[in-house]
N, C-alpha and C positions, 0 to 999 in steps of 0.2 A: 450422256447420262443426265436423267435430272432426279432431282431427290426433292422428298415433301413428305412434310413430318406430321400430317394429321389424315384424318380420312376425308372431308372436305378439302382439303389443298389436293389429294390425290385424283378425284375425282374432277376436278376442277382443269388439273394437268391432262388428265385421259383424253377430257374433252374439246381440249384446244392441240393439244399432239399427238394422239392418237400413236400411244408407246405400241414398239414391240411384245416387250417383255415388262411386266411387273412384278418386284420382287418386294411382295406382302407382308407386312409383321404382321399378324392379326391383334398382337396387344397393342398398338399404338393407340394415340387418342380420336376420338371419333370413329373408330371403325367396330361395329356396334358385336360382330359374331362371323364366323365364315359366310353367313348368307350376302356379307358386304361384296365378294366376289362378284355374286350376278351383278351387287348395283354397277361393275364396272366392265360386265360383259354385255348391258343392257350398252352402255354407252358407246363399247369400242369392242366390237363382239370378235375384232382378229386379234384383240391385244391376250396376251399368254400370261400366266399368271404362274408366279412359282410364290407358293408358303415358307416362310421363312419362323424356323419357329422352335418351340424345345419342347414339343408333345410327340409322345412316340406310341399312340396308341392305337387299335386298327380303326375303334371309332372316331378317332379323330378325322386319322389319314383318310377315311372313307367319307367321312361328312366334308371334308377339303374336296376332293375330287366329284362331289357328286353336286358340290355347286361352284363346279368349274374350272376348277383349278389346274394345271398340266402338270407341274412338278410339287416335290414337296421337300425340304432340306432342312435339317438341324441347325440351329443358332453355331453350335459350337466345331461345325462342319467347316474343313479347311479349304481355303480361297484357290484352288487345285480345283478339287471338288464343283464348287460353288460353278465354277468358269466348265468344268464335264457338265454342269446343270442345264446351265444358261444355254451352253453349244447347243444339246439332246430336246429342250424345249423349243428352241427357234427351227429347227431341221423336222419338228411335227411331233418329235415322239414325246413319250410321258417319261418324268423321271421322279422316283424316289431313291432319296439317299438311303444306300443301304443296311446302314443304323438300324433304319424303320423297319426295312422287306423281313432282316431277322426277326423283328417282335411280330409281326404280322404272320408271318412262318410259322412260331412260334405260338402264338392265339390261336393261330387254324388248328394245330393239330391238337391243344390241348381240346378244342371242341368237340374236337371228331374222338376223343377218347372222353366223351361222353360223361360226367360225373354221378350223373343216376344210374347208368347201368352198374357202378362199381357198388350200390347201396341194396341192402338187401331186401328181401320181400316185405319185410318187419316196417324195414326204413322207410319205405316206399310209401307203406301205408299210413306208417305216423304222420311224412311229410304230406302226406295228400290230404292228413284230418290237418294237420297242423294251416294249409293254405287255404281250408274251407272257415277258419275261424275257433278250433275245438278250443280251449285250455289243456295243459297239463292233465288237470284233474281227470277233464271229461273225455280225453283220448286215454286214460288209462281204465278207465270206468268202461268202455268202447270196446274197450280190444282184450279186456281180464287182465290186466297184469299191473304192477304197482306203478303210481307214478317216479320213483324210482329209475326203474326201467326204463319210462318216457323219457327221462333226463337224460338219460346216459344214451338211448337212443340219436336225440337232440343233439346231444355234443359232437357225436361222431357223424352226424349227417351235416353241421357246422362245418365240420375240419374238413367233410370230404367234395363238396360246395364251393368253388371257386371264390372268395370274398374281391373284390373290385375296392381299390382305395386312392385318393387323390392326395396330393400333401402340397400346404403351400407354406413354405419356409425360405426365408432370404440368407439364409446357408450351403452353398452349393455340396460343401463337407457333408453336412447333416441329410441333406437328400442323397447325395451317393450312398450314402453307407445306410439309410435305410431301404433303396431301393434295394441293393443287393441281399439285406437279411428278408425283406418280407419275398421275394422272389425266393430264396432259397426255401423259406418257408411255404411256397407254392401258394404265395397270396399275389395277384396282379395288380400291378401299380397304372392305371391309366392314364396317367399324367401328373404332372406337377407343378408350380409357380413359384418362383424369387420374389414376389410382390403377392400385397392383396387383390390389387385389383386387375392386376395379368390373373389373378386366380379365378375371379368371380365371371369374367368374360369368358373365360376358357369352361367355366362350370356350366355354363349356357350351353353347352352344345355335347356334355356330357353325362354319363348316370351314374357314377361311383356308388360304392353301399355304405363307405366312411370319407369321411376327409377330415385330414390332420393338419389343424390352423396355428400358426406359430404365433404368439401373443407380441412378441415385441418385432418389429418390421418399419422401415425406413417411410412405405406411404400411408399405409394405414394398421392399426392396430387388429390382434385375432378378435375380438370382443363386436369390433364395427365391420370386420368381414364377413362374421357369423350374419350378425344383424341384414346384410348384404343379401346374404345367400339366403336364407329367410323368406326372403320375399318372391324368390327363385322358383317354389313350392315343389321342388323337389325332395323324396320321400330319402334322401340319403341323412346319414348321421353325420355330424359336426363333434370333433373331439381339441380341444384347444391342448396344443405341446407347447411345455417352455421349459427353462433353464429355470426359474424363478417359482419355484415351490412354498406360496406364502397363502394365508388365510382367503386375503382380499382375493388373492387372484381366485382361489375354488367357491368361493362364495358366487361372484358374477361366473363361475363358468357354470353352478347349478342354476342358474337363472336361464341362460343362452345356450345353454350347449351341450351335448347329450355325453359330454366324458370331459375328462382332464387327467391330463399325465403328463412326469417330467419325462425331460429328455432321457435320463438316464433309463427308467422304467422301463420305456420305450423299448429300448435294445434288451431288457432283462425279462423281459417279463413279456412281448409282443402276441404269442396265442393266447394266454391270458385277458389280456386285455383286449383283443376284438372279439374274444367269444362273450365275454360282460358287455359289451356292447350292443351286439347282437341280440343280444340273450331277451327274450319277450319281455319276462318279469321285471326288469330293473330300464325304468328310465332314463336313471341320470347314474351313470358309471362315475365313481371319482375314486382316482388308485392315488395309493401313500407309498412311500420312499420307505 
């Protein structure tokens, strides 16, 4: 077994051993995004490659396998497991731990039960002025009925709308417990990070419609992950979470970030606060305790 702890040392090893089996952190240092996989199938095109990782989501698993990859396995996956991996990947076949195959299961069907078809003729038609660019005003001016109406239309084509959200917090606590509410709440959670910058390399290769930045964190602060993601130029919202409900902090989140909420909120208050998000008119969401 040899171990190497950056993506240049890995690639480095490929090519002088020519491994079996590599087993991937994709957040380690230097290793830029999943597409780092071809760099090391360009190199050593029998070596097998298992993802070693805590993203359980089908775009993930599917961006892993489709630049290479043979297996795919949870960080928190027992060394049991790990060892049925390694076996299933070296004898040819493909393996995801089945953690994953549930949410992928799971995805597929809620696809296949279609969220437009449950929207009505009405809805259908606001959301189709509403993705041509109308206003409020001018869909309701459109179609004779109050904007009123249009609201309340909006809301309910909102809720019925699958919302997509990523969270990066260094609370394992705080991520369980909101993965379980916003899922019960039939909001899909596509991933998540214990670090900023496992967050911003993992945002690379993903398209959330929010992400939830925890302000206080070990490598980098929520403020300088925003800024991060930024430059990303993906069209998703940034909403900064914390414990720490103070002036300064909502001051720099109206500057950076399209929300702010405490933790507590969070659990209190959570259709509330992604439909103000969401919501056309209101750029910068900030909820109060």
């Amino acid at each position: 077994m040899i171990v190497a702890s950056t993506g240049n040392e890995i690639i480095s090893k490929t090519k002088e051993l020519n491994p079996d089996i590599i087993l991937l952190d994709i957040s380690m240092p230097e290793v830029e995004n999943l597409s780092f996989c071809k760099k090391i199938k360009e190199i050593s095109p029998n070596t097998k490659i298992i993802i070693l990782t805590m993203h359980f989501s089908e775009e993930y698993v599917k961006e892993a396998f489709k630049n290479g990859t043979e297996g795919y396995i949870l960080k928190d996956s027992s060394f049991s497991e790990l060892e049925i991996a390694i076996k299933s990947v070296f004898e040819g076949h493909t393996y995801i731990t089945p953690k994953v195959s549930k949410v992928i299961i799971k995805d597929y069907l809620q696809k296949e039960q279609n969220p437009l078809k449950t929207l009505t003729e009405r809805q259908k038609e606001i959301l189709k002025l509403i993705a041509e660019g109308y206003s409020s005003k001018e869909i309701a001016y459109k179609l004779n009925i109050s904007i009123k109406t249009v609201e309340a239309h909006k809301s309910q084509i909102e809720e019925i709308t699958m919302v997509k959200v990523f969270i990066i917090d260094d609370s394992k606590d705080f991520i369980n417990s909101a993965i379980k509410l916003l899922t019960e709440e039939g909001i899909e959670v596509i991933g998540y990070a214990y670090s900023g910058k496992e967050g911003i390399e993992s945002l690379q290769n993903l398209n959330p419609d929010i992400v939830f930045v925890d302000i206080v964190m070990p490598d980098m602060d929520g403020f300088s992950v925003i800024k991060e993601l930024k430059k990303l130029n993906n069209p998703f919202k940034t909403v900064i979470l914390t414990l720490y409900d103070n002036d300064e902090y909502r001051k720099v989140s109206e500057e950076i970030a399209d929300g702010f909420v405490s933790k507590s909120d969070f659990f209190s208050k959570i259709k509330e606060i992604l439909e103000g998000i969401l919501r056309e008119e209101k750029k910068k969401t900030i909820y109060k305790k």
